[in-house]
C-alpha positions as CSV (number, residue, x, y, z in Angstrom):
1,X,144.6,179.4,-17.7
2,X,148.1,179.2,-15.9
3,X,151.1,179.1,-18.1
4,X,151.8,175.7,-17.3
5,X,148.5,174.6,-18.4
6,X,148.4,176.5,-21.1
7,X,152.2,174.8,-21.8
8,X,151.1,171.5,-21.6
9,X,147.8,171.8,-23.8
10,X,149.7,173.3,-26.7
11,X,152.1,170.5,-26.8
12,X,149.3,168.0,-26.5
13,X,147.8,170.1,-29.5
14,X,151.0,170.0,-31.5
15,X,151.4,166.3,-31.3
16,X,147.7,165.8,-32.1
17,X,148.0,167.7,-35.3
18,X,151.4,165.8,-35.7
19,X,149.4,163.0,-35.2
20,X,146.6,164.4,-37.8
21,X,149.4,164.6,-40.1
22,X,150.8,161.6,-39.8
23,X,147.3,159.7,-40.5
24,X,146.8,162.0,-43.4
25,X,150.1,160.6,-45.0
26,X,149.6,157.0,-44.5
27,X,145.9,157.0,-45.8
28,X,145.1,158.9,-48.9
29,X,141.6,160.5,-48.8
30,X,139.8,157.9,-51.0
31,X,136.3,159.1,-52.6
32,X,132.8,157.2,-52.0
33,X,132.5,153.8,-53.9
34,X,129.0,152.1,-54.6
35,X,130.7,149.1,-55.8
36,X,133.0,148.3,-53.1
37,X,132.7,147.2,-49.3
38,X,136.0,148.4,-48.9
39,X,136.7,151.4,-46.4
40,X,140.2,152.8,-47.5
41,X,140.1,155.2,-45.7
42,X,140.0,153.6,-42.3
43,X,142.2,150.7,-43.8
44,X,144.0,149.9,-47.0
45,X,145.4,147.2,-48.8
46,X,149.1,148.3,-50.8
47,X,151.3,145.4,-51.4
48,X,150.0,141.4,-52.8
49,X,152.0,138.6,-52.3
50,X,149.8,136.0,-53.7
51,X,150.5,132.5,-53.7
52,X,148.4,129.9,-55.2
53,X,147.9,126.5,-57.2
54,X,145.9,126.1,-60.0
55,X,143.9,122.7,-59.9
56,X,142.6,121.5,-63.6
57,X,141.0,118.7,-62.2
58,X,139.1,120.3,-59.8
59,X,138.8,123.9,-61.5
60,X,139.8,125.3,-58.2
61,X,142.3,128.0,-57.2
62,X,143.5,128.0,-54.1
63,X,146.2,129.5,-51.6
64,X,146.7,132.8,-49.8
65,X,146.2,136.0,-50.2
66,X,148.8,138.2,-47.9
67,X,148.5,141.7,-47.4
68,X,150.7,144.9,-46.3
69,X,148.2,147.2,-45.0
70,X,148.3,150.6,-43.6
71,X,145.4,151.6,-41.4
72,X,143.9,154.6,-39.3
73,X,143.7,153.0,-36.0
74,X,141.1,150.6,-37.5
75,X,140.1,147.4,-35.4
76,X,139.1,145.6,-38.6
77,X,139.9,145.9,-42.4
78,X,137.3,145.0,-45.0
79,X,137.4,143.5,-48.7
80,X,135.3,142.6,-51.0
81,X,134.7,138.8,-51.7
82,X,132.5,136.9,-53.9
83,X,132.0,133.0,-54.5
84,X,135.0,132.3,-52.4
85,X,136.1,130.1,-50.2
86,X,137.4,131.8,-47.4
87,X,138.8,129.5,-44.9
88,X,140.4,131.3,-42.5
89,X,143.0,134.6,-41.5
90,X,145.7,135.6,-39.7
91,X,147.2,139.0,-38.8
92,X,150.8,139.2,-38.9
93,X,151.3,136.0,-38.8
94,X,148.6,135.0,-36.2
95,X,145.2,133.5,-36.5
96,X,142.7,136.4,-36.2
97,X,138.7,136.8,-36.4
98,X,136.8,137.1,-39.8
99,X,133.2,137.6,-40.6
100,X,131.1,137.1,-43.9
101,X,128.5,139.8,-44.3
102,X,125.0,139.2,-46.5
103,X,125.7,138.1,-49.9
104,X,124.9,140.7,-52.7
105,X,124.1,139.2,-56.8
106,X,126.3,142.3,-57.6
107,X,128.5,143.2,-55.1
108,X,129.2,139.8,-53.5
109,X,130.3,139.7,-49.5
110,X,132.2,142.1,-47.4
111,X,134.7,139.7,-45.6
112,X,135.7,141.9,-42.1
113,X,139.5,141.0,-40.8
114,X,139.8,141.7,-37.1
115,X,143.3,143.8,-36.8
116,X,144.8,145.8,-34.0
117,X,146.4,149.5,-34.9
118,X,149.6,148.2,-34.9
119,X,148.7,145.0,-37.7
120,X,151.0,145.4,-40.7
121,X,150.0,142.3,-42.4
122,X,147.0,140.1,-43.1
123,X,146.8,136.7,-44.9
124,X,143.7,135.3,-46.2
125,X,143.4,131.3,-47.0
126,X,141.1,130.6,-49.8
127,X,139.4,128.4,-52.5
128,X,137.6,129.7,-55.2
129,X,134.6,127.8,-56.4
130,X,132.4,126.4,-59.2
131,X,130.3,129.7,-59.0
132,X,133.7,131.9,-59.4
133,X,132.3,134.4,-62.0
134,X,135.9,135.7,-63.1
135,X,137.5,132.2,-64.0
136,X,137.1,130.2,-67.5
137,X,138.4,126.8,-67.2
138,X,138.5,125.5,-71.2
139,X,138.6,122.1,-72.1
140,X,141.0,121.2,-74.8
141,X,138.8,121.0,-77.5
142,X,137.7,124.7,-76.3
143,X,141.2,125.6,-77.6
144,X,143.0,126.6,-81.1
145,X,145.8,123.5,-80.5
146,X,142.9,120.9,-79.0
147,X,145.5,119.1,-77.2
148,X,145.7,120.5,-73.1
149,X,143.1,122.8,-70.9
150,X,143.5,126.5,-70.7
151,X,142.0,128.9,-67.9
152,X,141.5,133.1,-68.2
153,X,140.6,135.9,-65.8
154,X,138.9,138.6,-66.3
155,X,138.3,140.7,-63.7
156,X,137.0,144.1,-65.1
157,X,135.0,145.4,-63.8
158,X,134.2,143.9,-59.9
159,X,134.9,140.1,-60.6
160,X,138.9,140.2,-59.1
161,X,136.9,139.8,-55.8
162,X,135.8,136.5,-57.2
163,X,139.2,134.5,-57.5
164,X,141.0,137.0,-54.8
165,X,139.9,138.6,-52.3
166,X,140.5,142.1,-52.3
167,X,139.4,145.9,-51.9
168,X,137.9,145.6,-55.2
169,X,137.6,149.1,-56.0
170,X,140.0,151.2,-59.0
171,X,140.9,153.6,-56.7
172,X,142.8,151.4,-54.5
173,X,146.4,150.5,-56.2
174,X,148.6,147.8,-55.3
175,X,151.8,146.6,-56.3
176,X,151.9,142.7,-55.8
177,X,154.1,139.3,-56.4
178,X,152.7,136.3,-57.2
179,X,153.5,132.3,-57.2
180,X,152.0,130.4,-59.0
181,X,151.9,126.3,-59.4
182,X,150.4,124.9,-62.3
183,X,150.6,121.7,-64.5
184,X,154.2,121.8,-65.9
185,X,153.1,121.0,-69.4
186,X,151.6,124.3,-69.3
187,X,152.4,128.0,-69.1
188,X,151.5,131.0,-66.5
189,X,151.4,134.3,-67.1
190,X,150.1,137.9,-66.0
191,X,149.4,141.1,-65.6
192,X,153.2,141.7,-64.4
193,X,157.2,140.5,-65.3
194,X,156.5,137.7,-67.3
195,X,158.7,134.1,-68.6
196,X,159.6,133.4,-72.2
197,X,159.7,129.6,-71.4
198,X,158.4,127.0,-69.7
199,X,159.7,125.6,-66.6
200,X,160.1,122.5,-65.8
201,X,158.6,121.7,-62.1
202,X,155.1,124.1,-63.7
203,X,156.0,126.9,-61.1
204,X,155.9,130.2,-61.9
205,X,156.9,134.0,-59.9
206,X,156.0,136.7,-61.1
207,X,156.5,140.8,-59.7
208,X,154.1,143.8,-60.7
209,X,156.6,146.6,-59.4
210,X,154.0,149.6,-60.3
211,X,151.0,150.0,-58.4
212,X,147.6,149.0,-60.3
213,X,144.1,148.7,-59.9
214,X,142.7,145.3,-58.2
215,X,140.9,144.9,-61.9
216,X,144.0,144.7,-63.8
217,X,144.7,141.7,-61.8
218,X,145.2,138.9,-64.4
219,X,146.2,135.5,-65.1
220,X,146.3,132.9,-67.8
221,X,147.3,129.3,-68.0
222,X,147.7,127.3,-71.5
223,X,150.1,125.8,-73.7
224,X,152.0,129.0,-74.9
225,X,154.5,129.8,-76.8
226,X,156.5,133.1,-76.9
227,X,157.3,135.1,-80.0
228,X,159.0,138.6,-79.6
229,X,158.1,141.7,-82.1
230,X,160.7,143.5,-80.5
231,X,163.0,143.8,-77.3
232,X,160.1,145.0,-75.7
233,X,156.9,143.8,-77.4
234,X,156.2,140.0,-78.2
235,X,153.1,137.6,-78.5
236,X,152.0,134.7,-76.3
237,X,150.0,132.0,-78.0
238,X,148.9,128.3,-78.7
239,X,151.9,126.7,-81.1
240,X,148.8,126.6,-84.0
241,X,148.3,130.7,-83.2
242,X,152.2,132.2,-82.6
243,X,153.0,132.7,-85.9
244,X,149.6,134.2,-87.5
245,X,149.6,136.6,-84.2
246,X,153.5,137.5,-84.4
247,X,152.3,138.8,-87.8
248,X,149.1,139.9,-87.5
249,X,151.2,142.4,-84.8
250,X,154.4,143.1,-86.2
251,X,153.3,146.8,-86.2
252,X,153.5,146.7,-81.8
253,X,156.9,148.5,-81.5
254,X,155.8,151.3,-84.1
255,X,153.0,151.9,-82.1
256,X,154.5,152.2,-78.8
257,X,156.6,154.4,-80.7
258,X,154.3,156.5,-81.9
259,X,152.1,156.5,-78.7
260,X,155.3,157.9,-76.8
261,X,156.2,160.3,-79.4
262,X,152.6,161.7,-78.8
263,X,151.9,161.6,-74.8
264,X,155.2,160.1,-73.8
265,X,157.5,157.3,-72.3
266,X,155.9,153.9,-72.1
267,X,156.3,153.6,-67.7
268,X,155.3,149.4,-67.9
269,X,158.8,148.4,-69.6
270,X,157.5,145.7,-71.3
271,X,154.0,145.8,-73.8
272,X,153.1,142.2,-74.9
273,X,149.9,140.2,-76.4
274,X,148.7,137.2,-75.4
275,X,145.8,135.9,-78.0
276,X,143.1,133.6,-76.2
277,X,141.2,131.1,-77.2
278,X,137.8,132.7,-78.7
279,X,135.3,132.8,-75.9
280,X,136.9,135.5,-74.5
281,X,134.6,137.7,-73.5
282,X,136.1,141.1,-75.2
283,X,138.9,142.6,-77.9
284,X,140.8,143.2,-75.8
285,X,141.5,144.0,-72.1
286,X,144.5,146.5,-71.3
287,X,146.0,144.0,-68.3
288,X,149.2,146.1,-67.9
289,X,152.3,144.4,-69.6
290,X,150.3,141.8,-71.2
291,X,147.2,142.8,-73.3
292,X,144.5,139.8,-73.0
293,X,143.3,139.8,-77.1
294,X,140.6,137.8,-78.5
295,X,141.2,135.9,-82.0
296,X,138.6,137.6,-84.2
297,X,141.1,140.2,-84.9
298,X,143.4,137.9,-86.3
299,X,141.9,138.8,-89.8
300,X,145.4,138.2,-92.0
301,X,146.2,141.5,-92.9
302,X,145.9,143.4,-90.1
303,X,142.8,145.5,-90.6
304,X,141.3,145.0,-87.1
305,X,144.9,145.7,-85.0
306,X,143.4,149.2,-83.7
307,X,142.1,146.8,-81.1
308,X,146.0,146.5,-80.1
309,X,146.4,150.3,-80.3
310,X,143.6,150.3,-78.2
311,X,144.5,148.3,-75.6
312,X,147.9,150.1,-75.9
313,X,146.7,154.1,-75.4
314,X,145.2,152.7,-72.2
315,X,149.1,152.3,-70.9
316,X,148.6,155.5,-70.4
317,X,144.7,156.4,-70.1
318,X,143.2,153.8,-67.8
319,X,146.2,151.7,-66.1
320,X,148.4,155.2,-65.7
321,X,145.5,157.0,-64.9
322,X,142.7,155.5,-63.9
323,X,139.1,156.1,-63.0
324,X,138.5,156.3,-59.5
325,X,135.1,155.0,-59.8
326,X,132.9,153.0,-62.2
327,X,131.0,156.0,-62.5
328,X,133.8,157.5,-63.9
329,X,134.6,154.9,-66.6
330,X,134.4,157.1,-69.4
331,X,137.9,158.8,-68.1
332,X,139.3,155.2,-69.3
333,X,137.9,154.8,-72.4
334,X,136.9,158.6,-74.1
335,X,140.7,159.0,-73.6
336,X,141.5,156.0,-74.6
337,X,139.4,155.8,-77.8
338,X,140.8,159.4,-78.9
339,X,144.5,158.1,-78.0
340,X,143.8,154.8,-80.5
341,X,142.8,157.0,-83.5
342,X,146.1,158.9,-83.3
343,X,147.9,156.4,-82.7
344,X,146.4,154.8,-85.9
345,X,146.6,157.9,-87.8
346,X,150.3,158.8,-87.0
347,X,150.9,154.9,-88.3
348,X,148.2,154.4,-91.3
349,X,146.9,158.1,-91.8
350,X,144.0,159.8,-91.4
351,X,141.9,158.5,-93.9
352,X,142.2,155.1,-92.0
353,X,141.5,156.9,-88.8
354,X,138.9,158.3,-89.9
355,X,137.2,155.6,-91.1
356,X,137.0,154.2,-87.4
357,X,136.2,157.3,-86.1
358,X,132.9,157.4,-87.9
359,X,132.1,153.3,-87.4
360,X,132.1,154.4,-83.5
361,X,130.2,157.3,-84.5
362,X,127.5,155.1,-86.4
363,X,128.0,152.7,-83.0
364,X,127.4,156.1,-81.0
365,X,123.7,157.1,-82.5
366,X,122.9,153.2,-82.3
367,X,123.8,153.2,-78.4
368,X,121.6,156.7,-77.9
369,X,118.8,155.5,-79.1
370,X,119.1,152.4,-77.1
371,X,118.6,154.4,-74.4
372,X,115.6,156.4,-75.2
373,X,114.0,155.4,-72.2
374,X,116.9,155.8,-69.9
375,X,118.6,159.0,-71.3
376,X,120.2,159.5,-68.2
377,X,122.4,156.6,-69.5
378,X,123.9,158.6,-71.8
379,X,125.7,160.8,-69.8
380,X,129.2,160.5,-69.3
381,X,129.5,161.2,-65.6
382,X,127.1,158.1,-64.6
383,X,125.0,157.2,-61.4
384,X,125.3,153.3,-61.1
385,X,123.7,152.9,-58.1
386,X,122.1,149.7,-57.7
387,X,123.4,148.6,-60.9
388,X,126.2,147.0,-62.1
389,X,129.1,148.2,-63.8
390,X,129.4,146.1,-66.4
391,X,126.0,148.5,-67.6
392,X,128.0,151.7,-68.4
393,X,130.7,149.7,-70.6
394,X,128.8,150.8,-74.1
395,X,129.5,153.0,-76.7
396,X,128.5,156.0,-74.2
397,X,131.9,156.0,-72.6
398,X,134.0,155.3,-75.5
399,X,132.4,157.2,-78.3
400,X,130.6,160.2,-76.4
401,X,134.0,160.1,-74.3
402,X,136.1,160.0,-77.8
403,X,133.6,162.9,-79.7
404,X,133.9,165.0,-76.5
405,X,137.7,165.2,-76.7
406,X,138.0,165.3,-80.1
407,X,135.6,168.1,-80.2
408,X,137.6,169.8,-77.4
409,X,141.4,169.8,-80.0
410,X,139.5,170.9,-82.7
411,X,138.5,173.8,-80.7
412,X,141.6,174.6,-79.0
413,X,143.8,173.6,-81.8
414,X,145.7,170.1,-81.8
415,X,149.3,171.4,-80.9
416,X,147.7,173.3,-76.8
417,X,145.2,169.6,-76.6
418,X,148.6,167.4,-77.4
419,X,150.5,169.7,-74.6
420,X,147.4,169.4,-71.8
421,X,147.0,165.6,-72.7
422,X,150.8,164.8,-72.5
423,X,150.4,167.1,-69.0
424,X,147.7,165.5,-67.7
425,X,149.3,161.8,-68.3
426,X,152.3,163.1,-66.6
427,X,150.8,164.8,-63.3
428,X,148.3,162.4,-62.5
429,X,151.0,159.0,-63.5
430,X,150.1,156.1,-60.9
431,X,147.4,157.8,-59.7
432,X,143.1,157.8,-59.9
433,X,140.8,161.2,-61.2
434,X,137.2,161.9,-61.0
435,X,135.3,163.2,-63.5
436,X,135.5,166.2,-61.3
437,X,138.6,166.6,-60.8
438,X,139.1,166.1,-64.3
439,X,136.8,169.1,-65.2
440,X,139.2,171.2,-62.1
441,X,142.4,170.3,-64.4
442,X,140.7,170.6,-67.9
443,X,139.8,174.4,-66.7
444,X,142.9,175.7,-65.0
445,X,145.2,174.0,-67.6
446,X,143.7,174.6,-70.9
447,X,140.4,176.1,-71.1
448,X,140.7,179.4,-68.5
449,X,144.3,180.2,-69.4
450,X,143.6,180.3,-73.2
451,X,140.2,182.3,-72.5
452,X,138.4,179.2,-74.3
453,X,134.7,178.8,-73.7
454,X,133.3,175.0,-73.9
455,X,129.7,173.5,-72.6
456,X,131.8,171.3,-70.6
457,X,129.1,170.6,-68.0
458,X,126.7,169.6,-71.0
459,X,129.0,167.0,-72.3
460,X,129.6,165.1,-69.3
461,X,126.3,165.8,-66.9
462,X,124.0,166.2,-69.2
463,X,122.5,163.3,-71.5
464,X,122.5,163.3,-75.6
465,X,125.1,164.6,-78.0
466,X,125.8,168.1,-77.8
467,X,125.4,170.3,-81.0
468,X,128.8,172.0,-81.1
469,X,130.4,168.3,-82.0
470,X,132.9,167.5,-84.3
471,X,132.1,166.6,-87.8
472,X,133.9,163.5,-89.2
473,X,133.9,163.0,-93.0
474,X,135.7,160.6,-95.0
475,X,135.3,160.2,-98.6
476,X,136.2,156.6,-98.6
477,X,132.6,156.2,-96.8
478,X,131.1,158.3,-99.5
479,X,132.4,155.9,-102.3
480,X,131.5,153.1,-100.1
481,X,128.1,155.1,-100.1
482,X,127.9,155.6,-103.6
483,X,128.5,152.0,-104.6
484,X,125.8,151.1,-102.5
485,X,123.7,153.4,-104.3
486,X,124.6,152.2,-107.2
487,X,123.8,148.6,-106.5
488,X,120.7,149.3,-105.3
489,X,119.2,151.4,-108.0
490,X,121.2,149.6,-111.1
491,X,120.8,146.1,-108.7
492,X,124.4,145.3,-110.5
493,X,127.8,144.4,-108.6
494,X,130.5,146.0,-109.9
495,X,133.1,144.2,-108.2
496,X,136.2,146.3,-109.2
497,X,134.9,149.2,-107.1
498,X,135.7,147.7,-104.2
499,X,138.8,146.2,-104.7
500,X,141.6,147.2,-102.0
501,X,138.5,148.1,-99.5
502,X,139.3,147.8,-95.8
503,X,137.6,146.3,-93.3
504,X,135.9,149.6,-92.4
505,X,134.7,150.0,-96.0
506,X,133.4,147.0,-95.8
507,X,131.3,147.7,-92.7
508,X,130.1,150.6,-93.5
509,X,129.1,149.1,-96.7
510,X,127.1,146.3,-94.9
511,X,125.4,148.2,-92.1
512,X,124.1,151.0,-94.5
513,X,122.3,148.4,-96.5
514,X,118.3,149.9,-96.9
515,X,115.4,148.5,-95.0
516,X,114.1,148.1,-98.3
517,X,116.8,146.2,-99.6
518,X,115.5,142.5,-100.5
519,X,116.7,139.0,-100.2
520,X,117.5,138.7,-103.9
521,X,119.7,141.7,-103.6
522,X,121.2,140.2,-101.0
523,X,121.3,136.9,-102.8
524,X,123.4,138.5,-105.3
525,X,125.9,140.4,-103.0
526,X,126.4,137.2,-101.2
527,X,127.5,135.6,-104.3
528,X,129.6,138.3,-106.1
529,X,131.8,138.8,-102.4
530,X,131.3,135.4,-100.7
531,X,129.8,137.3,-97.5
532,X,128.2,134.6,-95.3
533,X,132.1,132.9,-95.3
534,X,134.0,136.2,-94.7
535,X,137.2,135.1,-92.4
536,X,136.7,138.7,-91.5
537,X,135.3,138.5,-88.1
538,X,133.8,142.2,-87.9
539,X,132.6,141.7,-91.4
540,X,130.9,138.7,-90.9
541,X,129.5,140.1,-87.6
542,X,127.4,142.9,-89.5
543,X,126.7,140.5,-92.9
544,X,125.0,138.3,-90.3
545,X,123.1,140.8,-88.5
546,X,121.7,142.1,-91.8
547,X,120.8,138.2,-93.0
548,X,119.0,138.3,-89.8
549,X,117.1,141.5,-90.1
550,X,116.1,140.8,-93.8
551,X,115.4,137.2,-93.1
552,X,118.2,135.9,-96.0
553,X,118.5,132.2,-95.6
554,X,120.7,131.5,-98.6
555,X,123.6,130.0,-99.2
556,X,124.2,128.4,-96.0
557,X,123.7,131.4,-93.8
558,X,121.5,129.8,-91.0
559,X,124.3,127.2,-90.6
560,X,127.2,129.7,-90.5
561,X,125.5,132.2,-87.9
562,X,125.3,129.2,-85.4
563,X,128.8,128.2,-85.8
564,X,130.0,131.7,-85.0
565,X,127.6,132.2,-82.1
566,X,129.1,128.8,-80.6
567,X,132.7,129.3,-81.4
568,X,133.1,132.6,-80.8
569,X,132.4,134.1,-77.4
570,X,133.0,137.9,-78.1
571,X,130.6,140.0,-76.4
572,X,130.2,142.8,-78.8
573,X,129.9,140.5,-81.2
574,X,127.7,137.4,-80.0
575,X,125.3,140.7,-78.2
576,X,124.7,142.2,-81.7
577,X,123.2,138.6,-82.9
578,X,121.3,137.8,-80.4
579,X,119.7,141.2,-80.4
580,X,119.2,141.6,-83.9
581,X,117.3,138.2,-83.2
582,X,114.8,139.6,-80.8
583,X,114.3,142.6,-82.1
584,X,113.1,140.4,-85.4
585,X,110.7,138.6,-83.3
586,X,112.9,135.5,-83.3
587,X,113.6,134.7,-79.9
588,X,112.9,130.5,-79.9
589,X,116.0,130.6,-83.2
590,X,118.3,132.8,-81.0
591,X,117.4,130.9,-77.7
592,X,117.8,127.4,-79.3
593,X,121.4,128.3,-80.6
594,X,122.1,129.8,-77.1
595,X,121.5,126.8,-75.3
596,X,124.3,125.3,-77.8
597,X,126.8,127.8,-77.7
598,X,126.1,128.8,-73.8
599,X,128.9,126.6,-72.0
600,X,131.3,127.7,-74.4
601,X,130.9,131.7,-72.6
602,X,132.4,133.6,-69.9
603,X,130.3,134.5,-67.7
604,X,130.5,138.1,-68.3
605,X,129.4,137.1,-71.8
606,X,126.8,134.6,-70.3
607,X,125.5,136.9,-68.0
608,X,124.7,139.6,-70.6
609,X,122.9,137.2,-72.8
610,X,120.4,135.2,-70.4
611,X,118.9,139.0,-69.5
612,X,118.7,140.3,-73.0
613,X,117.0,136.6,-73.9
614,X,115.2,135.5,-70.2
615,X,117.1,132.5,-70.5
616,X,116.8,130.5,-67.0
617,X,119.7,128.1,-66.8
């Protein structure tokens, strides 16, 4: 080869690895997602500026969706899009060519966007539509006040794509501002900087400066009010609501406190609750700076506000670091499970954390043996392929998850787990982990340096519960125990001995009840504690499942199970009814509330309930 030659092709080399480089920096190497159309790593969404209206009338959102992108020399860009609208696009600034795909029940539609290498922009003008499976449009008297509508979002897992569309996939995060019209007798707010007040023309803007997962995307529109806990924690609810919540949570500030003190700083700024009417599907959803909460933990003396710790450890463990995939969900909530029990044992002790330990515990061996016939469900490194994600959200992730890591401190000793944990928060911040790379960090961080042996692999890959596992005792279960005992063989209530019980107490009391225990015993419990009108959601929850299982119609039971399965739209909840009804062989009672209470659901609630019943709408 003459010099020259030889010249001119290493400089064409250098500037190709230059080149090589350069794409390398602009797209991170994203992993393989089943539940996503999107291809990141050809081109990525990375900044939102969203501008829409929100139509009560018609119960449609619509506007535009615009885009910075960065791509690899891609001639198209893909998102994910279901139920929508999409009425047309433009790349920077200019109409441009779009395609639909085949429409998936689970995934929805990849919607192609024709771009150039040089496209730095895209916009996307949309509607959503009657089928939009993220959106709850409530009428008023579907609220606490029962004077104006309110709408929700809930987009975890894959239904952002259904009100925006998007590259719906956790591993792609995007920082994003919003505007957003609505009625101006009503309120917006999200996932991001949020008002105190109303405004008076109904417009709203709003800025999410840290990047985030397209499933934190969130938005609610009601007749709120605005009470602070603190300079940096508050409450947003219906006028009837803002009080009961602003106390039900004064503890907010002492638990960011104490979160920080354990994994540190809080990186959102701001950490508040907004309590929505009751069909909201879950507790709670971790939407970052604003914590969707359902009303069933407004018990009056805040027994049930782990839900808030909750929704608080995932700050750090879900919208710090997040899962990459859905198949890694149990990086979200095994962390964040563990995280909630310190946080509540730093602030209440660990009797009290205890005691919830061992309720998700009890919740743990219920959920394996669910899955008898699909053991490979309990694994906490899933395969959802060809299902949806929504079916690994169980007690699987957060319980297995929580044992697994509780298991692992008590092994290594709580002062090295606190120093890896704060570590791992800290080099992963704004970022997404696989369970494998998880399992890269666990080893060269704690594990191998502290010559520590742990059946790591048989935790996560392998189903069932391990037999080196924690054991969590509490002897305010025991007495709970006993005095069960007690009643049973003695059938006598001794009131006084459980006087001052928690909530927890109280559930564990209920669920532990015997197979043989009979209607007249639980005739007599009902009257000496007034169970069938508990105010304590979670309490009446397992009371009701045990009427059901034992067939106790007294005292106005039948009546009161109806009214909760209509009012209140809690998964978890609503789920453990409805089951506890089939596997009883009553199917035609459960499926002629249902058709009473259905309308009042979200659709992920909804959706959940028509399988487990074969209801056919």
């Amino acid at each position: 080869m003459k010099k020259q030659t030889l010249l001119s092709a290493l400089i064409v080399l250098v500037f190709s690895c230059n080149d090589d480089k350069k794409a390398e920096t602009t797209i991170s190497k994203y992993v393989k997602e089943i539940h996503s159309y999107a291809k990141p790593n050809e081109s990525v969404i990375k900044h939102l500026n969203l501008n829409i209206n929100v139509d009560f009338d018609s119960k449609i959102i619509g506007g535009t969706a615009t885009y910075t992108i960065e791509s690899n020399d891609a001639s198209e860009i893909v998102l994910d899009s279901k139920f929508l609208e999409i009425e047309r696009a433009e790349a920077d600034g200019k109409p441009t060519e779009f395609t639909l795909g085949t429409f998936d029940k689970q995934l929805g539609q990849p919607l192609k966007i024709k771009i150039t290498e040089d496209t730095k922009q895209i916009t996307i003008h949309y509607k959503t539509t009657d089928k939009t499976e993220a959106l709850q449009w409530l009428s008023p008297q579907q609220t606490a006040d029962k004077t104006h509508p309110f709408l929700f979002t809930q987009g975890q897992a894959i239904l952002t794509r259904s009100w925006i569309p998007i590259q719906d996939s956790p591993q792609i995060r995007i920082t994003y501002n919003a505007t957003v019209k609505v009625p101006k007798e009503l309120m917006a707010v999200m996932s991001a900087e949020n008002p105190k007040q109303k405004t008076a023309d109904g417009l709203y803007t709003f800025k999410m400066k840290q990047p985030i997962s397209p499933y934190l995307m969130a938005l609610a529109v009601g007749d709120l009010e605005y009470k602070a806990v603190s300079n940096r924690t508050g409450v947003y609810a219906e006028k009837s609501m803002v009080d009961k919540a602003q106390a039900e949570f004064s503890d907010m500030e002492k638990m960011v406190v104490a979160a920080e003190n354990l994994y540190g700083a809080y990186d959102w700024e701001q950490f508040d609750v907004i309590v929505l009417p009751p069909s909201f599907p879950f507790g709670g959803m971790e939407n970052p700076r604003l914590t969707f909460a359902t009303p069933t933990v407004i018990a009056g003396d805040k027994s049930l506000t782990s839900l808030i710790a909750h929704e608080l450890a995932h700050s750090w463990s879900g919208n710090l670091v997040t899962n990459a995939t859905w198949n890694d969900f149990w990086l979200n909530e095994g962390f964040t499970v563990y995280f909630e029990i310190r946080i509540m044992e730093a602030l209440y002790g660990k009797d009290r954390a205890n005691m919830i330990a061992l309720i998700g515990r009890q919740d743990l061996e219920e959920e394996v043996e669910g899955f008898k016939d699909e053991p490979d469900m309990t694994k906490l490194k899933l395969d959802l392929t060809n299902k949806n994600p929504d079916d690994g959200m169980n007690s699987i992730a957060y319980d297995k998850g929580y044992l697994f890591l509780r298991t692992l401190e008590e092994t290594v000793g709580r002062d090295k787990f606190d120093v890896f944990l704060k570590s791992y928060f800290k080099t992963n911040a704004f970022s997404t982990v696989t369970t494998e790379s998880f399992v890269d960090y666990l080893n060269a961080n704690l594990l191998e340096p502290n010559s520590i042996a742990f059946n790591v692999d048989e935790w996560i890959y392998q189903p069932g519960i391990p037999e080196n596992q924690a054991i969590i005792v509490s002897d305010k279960f025991e007495n709970a125990q006993n005095t069960l005992h007690s009643f049973i063989d003695n059938k006598a209530v001794d009131v006084s001995k459980t006087k001052g019980w928690t909530t927890q107490e109280w559930v564990h009391f209920i669920r532990n009840f015997p197979e043989t225990i009979t209607t007249e015993d639980l005739k007599r419990l009902d009257i000496a504690f007034d169970l069938t009108n508990s105010n304590n959601s979670h309490i009446a929850m397992v009371w009701y499942e045990q009427t059901i299982n034992h067939d106790y119609h007294g005292k106005n039971v039948d009546q009161k199970i109806e009214d909760f399965l209509i009012r209140v739209g809690r998964r978890w909840y609503v789920s453990t009814l409805y089951k506890a009804f089939k596997r009883n062989n009553k199917v035609d009672e459960a499926l002629a509330i249902y058709k009473k209470a259905r309308a009042n659901y979200h659709s992920v609630t909804a959706n959940t309930i028509d399988d487990m019943l074969g209801y056919k709408s």
